[in-house]
C-alpha positions in Angstrom: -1.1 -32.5 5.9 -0.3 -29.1 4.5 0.5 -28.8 0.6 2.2 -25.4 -0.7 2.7 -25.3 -4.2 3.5 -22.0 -6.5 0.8 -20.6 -7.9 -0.1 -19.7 -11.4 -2.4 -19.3 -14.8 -5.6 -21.0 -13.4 -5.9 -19.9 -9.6 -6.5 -16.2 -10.3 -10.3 -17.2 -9.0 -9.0 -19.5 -6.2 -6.7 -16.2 -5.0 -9.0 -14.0 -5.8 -11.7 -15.5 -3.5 -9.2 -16.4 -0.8 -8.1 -12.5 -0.6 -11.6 -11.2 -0.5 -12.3 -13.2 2.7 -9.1 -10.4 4.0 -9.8 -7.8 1.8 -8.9 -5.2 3.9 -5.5 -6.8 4.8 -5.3 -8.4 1.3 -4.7 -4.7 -1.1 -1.3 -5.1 -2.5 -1.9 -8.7 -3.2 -5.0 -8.6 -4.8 -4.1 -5.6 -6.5 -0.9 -6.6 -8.1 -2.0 -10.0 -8.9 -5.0 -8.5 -11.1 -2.3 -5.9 -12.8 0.6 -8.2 -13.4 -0.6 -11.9 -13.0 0.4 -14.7 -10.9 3.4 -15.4 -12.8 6.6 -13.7 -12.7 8.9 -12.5 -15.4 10.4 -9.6 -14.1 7.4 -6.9 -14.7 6.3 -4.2 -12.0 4.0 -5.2 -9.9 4.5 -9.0 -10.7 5.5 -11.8 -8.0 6.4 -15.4 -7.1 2.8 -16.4 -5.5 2.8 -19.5 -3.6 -0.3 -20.8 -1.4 -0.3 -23.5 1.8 -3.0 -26.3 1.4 -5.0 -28.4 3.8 -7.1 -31.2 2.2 -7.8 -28.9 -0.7 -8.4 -25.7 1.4 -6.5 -23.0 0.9 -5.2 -21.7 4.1 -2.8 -18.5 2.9 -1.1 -16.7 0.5 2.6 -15.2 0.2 3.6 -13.1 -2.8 7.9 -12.6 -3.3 7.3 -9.2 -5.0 9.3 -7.8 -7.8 11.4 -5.3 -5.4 12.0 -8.5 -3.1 9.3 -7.1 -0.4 6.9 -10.8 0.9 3.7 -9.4 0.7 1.5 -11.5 3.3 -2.2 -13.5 4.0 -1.3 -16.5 5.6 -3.5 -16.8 8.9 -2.1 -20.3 9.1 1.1 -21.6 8.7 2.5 -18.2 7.8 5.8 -19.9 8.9 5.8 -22.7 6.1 4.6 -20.5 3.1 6.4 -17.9 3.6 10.2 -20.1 3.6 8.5 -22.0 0.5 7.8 -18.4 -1.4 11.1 -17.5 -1.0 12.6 -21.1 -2.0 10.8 -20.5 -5.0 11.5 -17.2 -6.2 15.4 -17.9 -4.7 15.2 -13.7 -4.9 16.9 -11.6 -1.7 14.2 -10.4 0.8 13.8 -6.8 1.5 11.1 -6.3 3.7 7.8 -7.7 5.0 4.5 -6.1 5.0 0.8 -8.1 6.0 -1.5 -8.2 9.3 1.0 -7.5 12.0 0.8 -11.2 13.8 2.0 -12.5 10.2 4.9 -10.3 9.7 6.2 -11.1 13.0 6.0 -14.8 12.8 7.4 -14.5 9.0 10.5 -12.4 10.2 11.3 -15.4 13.3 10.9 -18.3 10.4 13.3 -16.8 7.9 15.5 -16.1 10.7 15.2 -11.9 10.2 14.9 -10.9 13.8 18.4 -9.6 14.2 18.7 -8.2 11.0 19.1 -4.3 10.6 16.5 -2.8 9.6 15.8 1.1 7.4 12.3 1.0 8.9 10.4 -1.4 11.6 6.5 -0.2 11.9 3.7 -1.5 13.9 1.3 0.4 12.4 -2.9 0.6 12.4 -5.4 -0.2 10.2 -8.0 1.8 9.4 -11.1 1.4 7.3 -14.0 4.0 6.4 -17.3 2.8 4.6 -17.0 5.3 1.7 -20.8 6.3 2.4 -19.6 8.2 5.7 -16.7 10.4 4.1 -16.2 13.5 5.8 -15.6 16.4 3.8 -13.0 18.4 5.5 -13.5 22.4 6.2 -10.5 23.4 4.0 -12.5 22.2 0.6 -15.9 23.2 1.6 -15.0 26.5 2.4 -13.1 26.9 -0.4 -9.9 27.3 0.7 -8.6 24.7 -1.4 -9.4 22.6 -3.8 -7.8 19.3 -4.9 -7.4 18.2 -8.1 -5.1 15.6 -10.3 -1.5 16.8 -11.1 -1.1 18.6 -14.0 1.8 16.6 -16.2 4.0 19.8 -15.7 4.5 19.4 -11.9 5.7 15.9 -11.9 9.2 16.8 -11.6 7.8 18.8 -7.9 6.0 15.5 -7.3 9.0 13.3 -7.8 11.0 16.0 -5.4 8.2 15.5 -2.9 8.5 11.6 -3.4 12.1 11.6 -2.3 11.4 13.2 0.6 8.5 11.0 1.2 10.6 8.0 1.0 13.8 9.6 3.3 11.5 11.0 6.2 8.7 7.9 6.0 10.6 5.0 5.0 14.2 5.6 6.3 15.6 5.6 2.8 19.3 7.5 1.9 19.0 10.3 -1.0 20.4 7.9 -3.1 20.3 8.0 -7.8 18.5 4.2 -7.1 15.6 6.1 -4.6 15.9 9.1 -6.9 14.9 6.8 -10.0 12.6 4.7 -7.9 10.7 8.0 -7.1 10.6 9.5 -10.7 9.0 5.8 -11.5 6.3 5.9 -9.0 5.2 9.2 -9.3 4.6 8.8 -13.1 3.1 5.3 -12.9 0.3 6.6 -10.7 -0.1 9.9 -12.7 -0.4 7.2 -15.6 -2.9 5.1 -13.5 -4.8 7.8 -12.8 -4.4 7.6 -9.2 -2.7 10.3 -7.7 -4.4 14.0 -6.7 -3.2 16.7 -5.0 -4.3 20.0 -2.8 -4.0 23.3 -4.4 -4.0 26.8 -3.2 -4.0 29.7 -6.2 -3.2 27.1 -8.3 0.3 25.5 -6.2 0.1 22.3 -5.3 0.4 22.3 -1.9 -0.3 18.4 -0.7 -0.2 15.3 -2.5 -2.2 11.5 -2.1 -2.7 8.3 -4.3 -3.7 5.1 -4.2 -0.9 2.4 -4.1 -3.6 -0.6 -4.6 -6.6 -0.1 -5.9 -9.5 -2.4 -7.0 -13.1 -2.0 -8.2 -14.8 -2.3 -4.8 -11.8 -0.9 -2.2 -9.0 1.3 -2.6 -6.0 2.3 -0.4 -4.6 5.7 -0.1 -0.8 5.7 0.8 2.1 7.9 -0.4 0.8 11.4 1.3 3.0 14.2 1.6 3.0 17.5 2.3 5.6 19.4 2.4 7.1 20.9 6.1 6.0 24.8 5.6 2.2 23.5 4.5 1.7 21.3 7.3 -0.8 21.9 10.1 -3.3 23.7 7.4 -5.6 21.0 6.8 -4.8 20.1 2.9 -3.0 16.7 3.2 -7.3 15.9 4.8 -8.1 18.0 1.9 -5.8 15.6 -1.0 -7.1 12.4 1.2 -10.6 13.5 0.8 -11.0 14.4 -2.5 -9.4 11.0 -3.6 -12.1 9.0 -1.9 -14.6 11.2 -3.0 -14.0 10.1 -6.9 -13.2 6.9 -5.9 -16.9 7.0 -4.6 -18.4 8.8 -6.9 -16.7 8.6 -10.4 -15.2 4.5 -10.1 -17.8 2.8 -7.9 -15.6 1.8 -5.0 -17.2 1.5 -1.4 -14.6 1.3 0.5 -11.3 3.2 1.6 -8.1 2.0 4.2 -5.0 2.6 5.0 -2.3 2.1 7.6 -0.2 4.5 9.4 1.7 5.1 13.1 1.8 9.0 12.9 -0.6 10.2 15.5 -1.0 13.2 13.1 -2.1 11.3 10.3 -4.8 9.3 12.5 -6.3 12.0 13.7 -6.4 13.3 10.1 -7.8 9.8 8.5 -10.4 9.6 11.9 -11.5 13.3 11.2 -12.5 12.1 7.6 -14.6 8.8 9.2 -11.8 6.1 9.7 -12.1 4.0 12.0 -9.2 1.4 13.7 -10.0 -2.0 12.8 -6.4 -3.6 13.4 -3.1 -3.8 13.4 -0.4 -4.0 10.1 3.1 -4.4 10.1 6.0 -3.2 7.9 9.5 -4.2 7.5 12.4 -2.9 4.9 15.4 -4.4 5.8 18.9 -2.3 5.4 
C-alpha cells in the first residue's frame, strides 16, 4: 500500500541515496535540498519535499519549489506524489520539470493538460564523462579565452539574462523577470558558478551551472548574444566551465538538457552524448 508523507530534518540520507540512484535526472533536487534543506520557510532554493512509500521503500520524490515549479523523481506513482506535494505545500504550480515520462503523467493528474502554457519542451538529456572533454578550437587556438565575470559586467550579464529568459523560456520583459534576472545572475557570480567567453577582454558568451554537486554538475543558463553567434565561444564558455569543474572541484561528471539542434551539436562537439529524454513546463 503506498505511504507518502512530507519530508523533513532526518531523511536528508534517505533522499540523498534515493536521488543518486537518478543522478543524472535528479540535479535540481539534490542540489537544492543540500543548499536549502528539506524544509521550507520561504528561502531560495528551499521546497515542500514529499516522498511515496511501499513497505518502507522509497519509490519517488516530488519537491513544490520556492517559485511554485514541481521538481520531479517519481518512477512510480508519479501521479500520487506529485497531488500529495502540492496538498502540502497548498502553493500555485507554475511549471513542471523531471524525466519526460514523469512530467507528462504529473501534468494529466493535476489536471494541467489544457492549461496555457509560456513554454512546453521535450527536450534531451545529455551526459559527458568529464574525462572525455573536448576542448573546442576557439580556446586552444587562442582566440578566446574564458574566464569568470568580472563584478563590473554584471549589469551586461543581467541584460543578457533577460534576454535569456524572453527568447528561451517565453517570458514578457517584465520589472518581476527584470528582478528575477538581476537575482540569478548575482547568486551564481556569488556561488562561483558562472564563466564567460572573452575576446580583447569583452565578454562575448556566458554559462553556469544551475545545480551543482561535488561529483556532477549541470550547465544551463547559456547565452550569447545574436551578433556573436556561430563563432564558436558559447562551446568555448561551456568548455571552460567543465574544465574547472574537473580540474579545480573534483567533479566527474557534466549534463544538461536542451531541444536547440544548435546547441546539441555544440554540447556533442565537446563529448556529450544523448542518454534520454527531459521535459519542461512553465505555465502562463
Amino acid at each position: 500500500m503506498l505511504e507518502l508523507r512530507t519530508l523533513g530534518a532526518g531523511d536528508e540520507q534517505l533522499v540523498e541515496t534515493f536521488l543518486v540512484e537518478h543522478r543524472d535526472t535528479s540535479m535540481f533536487l539534490r542540489s537544492n535540498s543540500r543548499q536549502a534543506g528539506l524544509v521550507y520557510a520561504g528561502q531560495r532554493l528551499g521546497g515542500t519535499y514529499v516522498g511515496g512509500f511501499d513497505g518502507g521503500r522509497l519509490l519517488g520524490i516530488v519537491a513544490h519549489s520556492w517559485n511554485g515549479m514541481l521538481l520531479l523523481q517519481a518512477p512510480a506513482a508519479a501521479s500520487e506524489i506529485v497531488q500529495a506535494a502540492v496538498d502540502a505545500s497548498r502553493r500555485p504550480v507554475t511549471g513542471l520539470i523531471g524525466p519526460l515520462a514523469q512530467v507528462r503523467t504529473a501534468r494529466r493528474a493535476l489536471g494541467l493538460d489544457g492549461a496555457p502554457t509560456t513554454l512546453e519542451e521535450d527536450e534531451r538529456l545529455y551526459v559527458l564523462d568529464l574525462k572525455a572533454l573536448q576542448l573546442p578550437e576557439v580556446l586552444s587556438s587562442g582566440r578566446a579565452s574564458a574566464r569568470a565575470p568580472l563584478a563590473s559586467e554584471l549589469d551586461l550579464l543581467i541584460e543578457w539574462r533577460v534576454a535569456y529568459e524572453l527568447e528561451s523560456l517565453g517570458r514578457e520583459d517584465t520589472p518581476a523577470v527584470r528582478a528575477g534576472s538581476s537575482s540569478w545572475i548575482n547568486a551564481q557570480f556569488e556561488e562561483g558558478v558562472a564563466w564567460v567567453t572573452v575576446v580583447q577582454n569583452e565578454p562575448v558568451s556566458y554559462s553556469a551551472f544551475n545545480a551543482t554537486l561535488p561529483d556532477i554538475v549541470q550547465v544551463g543558463g547559456v547565452y550569447t548574444p545574436p551578433d556573436r553567434r556561430g563563432r564558436g565561444y558559447a562551446k568555448a564558455a561551456v568548455a571552460h566551465s567543465l574544465r574547472v569543474a574537473r580540474d579545480q572541484r573534483g567533479a566527474t561528471r557534466g549534463v544538461l538538457f536542451t531541444s536547440n539542434p544548435n546547441a546539441m551539436r555544440t554540447y556533442e562537439a565537446l563529448g556529450f552524448r544523448h542518454t534520454g529524454e527531459y521535459g519542461l513546463v512553465l505555465f502562463a
